[in-house]
PAMI-530475 format. One record per residue: residue in three letters; x, y, z of N, C-alpha, C in turn. Coordinates in steps of 0.1 Angstrom, whole numbers, plus 5000, padded with zeros to 4 digits. Example, Ala and Ser with C-alpha at 12.3 -4.5 7.8 and 13.67 -1.06 7.14 Angstrom:
ALA513249435078512349555078513249675078
SER512849785071513749895071512950005079
//
This chain:
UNK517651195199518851145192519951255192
UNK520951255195522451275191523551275185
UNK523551355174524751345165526551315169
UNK527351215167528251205176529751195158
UNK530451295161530851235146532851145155
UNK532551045153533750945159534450895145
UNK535950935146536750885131536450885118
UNK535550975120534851075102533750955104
UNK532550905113532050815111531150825115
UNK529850905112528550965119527650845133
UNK527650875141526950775151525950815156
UNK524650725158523450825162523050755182
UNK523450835189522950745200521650775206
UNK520950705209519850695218519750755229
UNK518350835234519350925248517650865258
UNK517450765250516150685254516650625269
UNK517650585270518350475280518450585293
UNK517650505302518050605317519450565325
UNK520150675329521450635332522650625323
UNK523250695330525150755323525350655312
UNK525950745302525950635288527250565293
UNK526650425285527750255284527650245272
UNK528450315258528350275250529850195249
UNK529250105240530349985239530549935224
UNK531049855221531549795205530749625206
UNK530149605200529449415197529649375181
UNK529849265185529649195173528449225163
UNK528549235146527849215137526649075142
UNK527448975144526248855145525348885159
UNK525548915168525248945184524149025180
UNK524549135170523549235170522449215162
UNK523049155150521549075146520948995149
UNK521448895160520548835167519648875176
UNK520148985186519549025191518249115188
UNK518449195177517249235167516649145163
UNK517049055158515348985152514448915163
UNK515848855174514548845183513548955188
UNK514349055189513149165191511749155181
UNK512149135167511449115157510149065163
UNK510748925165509648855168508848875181
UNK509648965192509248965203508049085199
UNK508049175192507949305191506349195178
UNK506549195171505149135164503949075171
UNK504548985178504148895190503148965199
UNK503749095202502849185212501949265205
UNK502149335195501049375184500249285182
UNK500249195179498849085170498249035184
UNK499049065199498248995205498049115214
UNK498349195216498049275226498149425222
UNK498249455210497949565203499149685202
UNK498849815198499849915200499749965183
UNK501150065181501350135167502650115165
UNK502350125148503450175145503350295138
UNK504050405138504450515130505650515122
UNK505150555111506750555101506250735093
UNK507250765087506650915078505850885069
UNK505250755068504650745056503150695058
UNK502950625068502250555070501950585088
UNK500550595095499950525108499550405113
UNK499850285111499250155117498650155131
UNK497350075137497050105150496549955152
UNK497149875161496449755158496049715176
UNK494949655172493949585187493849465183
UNK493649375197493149245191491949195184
UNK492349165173491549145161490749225155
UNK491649355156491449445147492849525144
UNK492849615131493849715128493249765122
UNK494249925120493650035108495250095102
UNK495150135089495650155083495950255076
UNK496250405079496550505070497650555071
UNK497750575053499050625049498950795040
UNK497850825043497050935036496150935020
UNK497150825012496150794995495350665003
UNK495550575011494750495016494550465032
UNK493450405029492950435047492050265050
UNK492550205057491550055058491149995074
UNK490349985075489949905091489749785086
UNK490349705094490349545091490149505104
UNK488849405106488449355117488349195113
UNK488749065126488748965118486848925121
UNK486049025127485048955125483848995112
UNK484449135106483649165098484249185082
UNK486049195082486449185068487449345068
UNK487349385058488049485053487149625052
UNK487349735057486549885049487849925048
UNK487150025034487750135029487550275031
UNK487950385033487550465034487150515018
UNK486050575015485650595001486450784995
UNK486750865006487550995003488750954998
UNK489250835008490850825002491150734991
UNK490050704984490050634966490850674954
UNK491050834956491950894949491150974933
UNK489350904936488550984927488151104931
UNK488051174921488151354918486451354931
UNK486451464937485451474945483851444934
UNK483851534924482451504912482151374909
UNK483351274904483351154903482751054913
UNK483051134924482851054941480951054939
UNK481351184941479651234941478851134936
UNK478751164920478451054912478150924915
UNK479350844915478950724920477550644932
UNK478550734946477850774957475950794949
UNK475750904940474250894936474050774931
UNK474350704923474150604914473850484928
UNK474450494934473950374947472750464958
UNK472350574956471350614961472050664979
UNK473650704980473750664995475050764995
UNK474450904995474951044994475851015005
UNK475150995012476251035025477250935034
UNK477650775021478150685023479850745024
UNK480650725034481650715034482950595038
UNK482550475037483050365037482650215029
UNK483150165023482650005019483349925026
UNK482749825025483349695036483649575022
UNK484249455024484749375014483949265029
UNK483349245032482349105040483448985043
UNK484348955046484948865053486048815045
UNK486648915038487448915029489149025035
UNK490149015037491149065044492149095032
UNK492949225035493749305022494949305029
UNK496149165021497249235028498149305009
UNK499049355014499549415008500849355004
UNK501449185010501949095003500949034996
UNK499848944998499048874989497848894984
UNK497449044985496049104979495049014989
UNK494148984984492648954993492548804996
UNK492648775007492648675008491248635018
UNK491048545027490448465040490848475046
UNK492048525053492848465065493148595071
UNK492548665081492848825090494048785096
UNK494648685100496048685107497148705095
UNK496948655084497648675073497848845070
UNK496948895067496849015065497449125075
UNK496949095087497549185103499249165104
UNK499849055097500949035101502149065089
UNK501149095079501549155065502149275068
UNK500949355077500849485082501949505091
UNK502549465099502749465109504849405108
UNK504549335095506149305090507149185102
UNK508049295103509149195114509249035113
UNK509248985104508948865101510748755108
UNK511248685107512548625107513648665101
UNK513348725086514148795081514648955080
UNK513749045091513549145093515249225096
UNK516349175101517849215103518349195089
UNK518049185082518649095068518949255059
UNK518349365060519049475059519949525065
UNK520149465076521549535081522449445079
UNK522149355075523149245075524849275068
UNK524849365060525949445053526849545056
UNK526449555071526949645081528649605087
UNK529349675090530949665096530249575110
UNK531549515108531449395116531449475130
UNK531349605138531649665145530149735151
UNK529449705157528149765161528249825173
UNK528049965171528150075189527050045194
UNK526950005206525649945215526050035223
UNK525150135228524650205239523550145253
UNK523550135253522150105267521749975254
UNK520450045254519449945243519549985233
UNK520250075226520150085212521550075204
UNK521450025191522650005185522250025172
UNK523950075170523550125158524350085150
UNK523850015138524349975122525350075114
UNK526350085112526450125103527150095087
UNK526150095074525750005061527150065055
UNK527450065046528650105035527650225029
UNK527650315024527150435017525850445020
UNK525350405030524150425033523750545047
UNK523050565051522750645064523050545076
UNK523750555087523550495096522250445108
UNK521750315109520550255109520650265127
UNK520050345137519850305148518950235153
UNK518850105161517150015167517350005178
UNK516250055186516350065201515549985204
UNK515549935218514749855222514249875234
UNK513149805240512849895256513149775266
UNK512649765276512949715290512549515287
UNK511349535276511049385274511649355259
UNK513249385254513549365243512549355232
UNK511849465234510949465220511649625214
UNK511249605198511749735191511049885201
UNK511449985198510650125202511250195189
UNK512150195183512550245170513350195164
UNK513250195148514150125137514350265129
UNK515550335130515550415120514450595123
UNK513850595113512550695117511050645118
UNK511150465119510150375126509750395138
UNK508850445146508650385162507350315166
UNK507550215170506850125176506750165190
UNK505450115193504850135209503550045212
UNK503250005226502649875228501649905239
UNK501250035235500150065245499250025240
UNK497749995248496549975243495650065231
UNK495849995222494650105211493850065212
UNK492650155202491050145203491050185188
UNK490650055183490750085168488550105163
UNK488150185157487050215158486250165144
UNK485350065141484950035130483750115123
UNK484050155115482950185106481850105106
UNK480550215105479350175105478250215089
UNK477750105087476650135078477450195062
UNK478650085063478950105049478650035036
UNK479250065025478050015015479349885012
UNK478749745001479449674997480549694987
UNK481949634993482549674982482649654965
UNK481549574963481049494948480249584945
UNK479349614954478949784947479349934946
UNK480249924951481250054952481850034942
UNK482249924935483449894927482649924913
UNK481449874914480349884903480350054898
UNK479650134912479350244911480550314905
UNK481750324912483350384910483450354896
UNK483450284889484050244877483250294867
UNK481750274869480750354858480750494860
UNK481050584871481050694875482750714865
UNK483450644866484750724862485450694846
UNK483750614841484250514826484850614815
UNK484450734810484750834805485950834807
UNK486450894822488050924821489050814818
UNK488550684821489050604824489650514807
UNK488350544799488650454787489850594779
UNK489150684784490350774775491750754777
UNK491650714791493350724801493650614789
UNK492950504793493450394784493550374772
UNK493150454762493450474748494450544742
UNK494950614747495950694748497350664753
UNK497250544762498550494770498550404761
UNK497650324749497950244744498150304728
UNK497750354725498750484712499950524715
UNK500450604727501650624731502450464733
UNK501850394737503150264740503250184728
UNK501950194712502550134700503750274696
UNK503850344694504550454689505650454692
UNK505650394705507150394709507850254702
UNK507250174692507650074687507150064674
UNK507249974666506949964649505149994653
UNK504650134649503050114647502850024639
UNK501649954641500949854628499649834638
UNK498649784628497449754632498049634641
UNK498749534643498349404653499449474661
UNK499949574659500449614678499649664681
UNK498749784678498049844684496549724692
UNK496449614682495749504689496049434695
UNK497149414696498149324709498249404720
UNK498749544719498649624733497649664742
UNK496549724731494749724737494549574747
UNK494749474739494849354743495249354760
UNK496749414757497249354766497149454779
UNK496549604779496549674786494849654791
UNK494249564784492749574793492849504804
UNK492149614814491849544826490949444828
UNK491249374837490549254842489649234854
UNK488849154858487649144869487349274873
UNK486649334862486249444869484649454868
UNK484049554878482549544876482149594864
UNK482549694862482049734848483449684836
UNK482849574833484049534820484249624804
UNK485549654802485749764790485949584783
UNK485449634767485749524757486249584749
UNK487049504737487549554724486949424710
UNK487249544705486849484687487949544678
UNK488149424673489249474664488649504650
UNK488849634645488449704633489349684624
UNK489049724605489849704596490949804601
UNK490749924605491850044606492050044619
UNK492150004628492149964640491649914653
UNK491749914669491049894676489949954682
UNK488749884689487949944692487849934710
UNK487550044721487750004730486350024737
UNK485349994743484050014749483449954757
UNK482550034763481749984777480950034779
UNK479849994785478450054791478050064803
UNK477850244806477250254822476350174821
UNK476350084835474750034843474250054844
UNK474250194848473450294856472650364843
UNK473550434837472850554828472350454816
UNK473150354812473150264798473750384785
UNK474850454789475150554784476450424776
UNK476750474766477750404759478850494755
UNK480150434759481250494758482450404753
UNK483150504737483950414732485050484728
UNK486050454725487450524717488250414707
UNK488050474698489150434687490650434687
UNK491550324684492850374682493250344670
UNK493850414663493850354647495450424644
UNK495350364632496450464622496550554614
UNK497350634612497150764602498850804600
UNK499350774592500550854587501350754594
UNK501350644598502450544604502250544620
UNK501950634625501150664637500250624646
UNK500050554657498750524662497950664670
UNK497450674666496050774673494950724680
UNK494650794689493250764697492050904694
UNK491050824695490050934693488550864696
UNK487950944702486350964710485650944701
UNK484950784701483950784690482650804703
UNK482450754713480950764715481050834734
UNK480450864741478950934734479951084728
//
């Protein structure tokens, strides 16, 4: 790319295009049209014939009927014949905690769970449908131009690439290659070579991971939550039925290991029991001086 500064007006050209630059002026509507068909042209080849995308944040790699997924906190292989894995390192549990669990299922040297024919998109959480999910992944939908749409009616087209430029924003370049599909949006690049996305073998279920994970991390976990719920009455009139409406309203839900509450004369009670150990772990939130407080009653 090429910094070009024209009438105080930063322009980014593409130096992707073989042959003496033809940069030219197009319409606002031309240009969006022309992008979303790429949109679609550019999805179309992914879900059916595979390739990546790279962005700074994220690696997507997708094969026919399969993709993988890392952004560094999470990592997923999704195949439509076997469901979803996780990688179990990129969980975000402290390495001890990992350990732990990992023992409690007897399977040291597990580094993946699988979810059994179950697919994770990241618009609709878990659903049945791997096409739903791969295409979640993978975006460019119809409305994909609809951020540039705010752009000067004046779009510099170079070869294949053109470039947006938004009212106070950075100027958006999208190039396209020989079969009008995307190759870049921005610091996006898309590419449509053949990948080899590689599945994990001999992982553990994710209903028992979820089991193990949660009894392995109950300790830190009820504290985190006792505490966020003393600090969030405090920030409003303390009384015994906020601090029971907020416990309330901050307990989590479907989980394998379920945290319960009891409401006490002086406050709430928050608790749960390892599976594993049958170890019992509880925390109090109560009142003292107008104040809600948290504090370790068990073990």
């Amino acid at each position: 790319m090429q910094r070009t500064l024209v009438g105080g007006v930063v322009l980014l050209l593409s130096a992707a295009t073989v042959g003496p630059a033809s940069a030219v002026t197009v319409g606002l509507p031309e240009a969006l049209q022309t992008v979303t068909a790429a949109c679609d042209s550019s999805r179309a080849a992914l879900a059916a014939g595979g390739g990546s995308i790279v962005s700074p944040s994220s690696v997507k790699l997708f094969e026919a009927g399969r993709f993988e997924v890392d952004s560094g906190t999470v990592q997923r292989v999704v195949t439509a014949e076997d469901g979803t894995f996780g990688s179990i390192a990129a969980e975000g549990l402290p390495v001890r905690t990992r350990k732990k669990a990992l023992g409690y299922l007897k399977r040291p040297g597990a580094t993946w769970w699988v979810n059994a024919g179950r697919f994770e998109s990241p618009v609709n959480g878990w659903s049945a449908n791997f096409e739903q999910a791969r295409d979640a992944q993978i975006g460019l939908d119809g409305t994909c131009a609809q951020p540039l749409a705010g752009a000067f009616d004046e779009v510099e087209r170079d070869g294949d690439a053109f470039t947006f430029v938004v009212p106070l924003a950075d100027p958006v370049t999208v190039s396209l290659d020989g079969d009008a599909r995307l190759t870049r949006w921005a610091d996006v690049v898309y590419d449509y070579a053949a990948r080899s996305v590689t599945v994990p073998a001999d992982a553990i279920g994710y209903r028992s991971w979820q089991k193990a994970s949660q009894a392995a991390s109950l300790r830190a976990e009820l504290r985190l939550l006792a505490r966020e719920v003393a600090t969030g009455v405090n920030a409003g009139q303390a009384d015994l039925e906020a601090i029971d409406a907020a416990a309330r309203a901050a307990l989590p839900t479907d989980r394998a290991v379920p945290v319960r509450i009891r409401k006490l004369r002086a406050g709430t009670l928050l608790y749960a029991r390892n599976p594993y150990t049958k170890t019992y772990h509880a925390w109090r939130v109560y009142l003292k001086g107008g104040e809600a407080l948290a504090k370790r009653v068990a073990p």
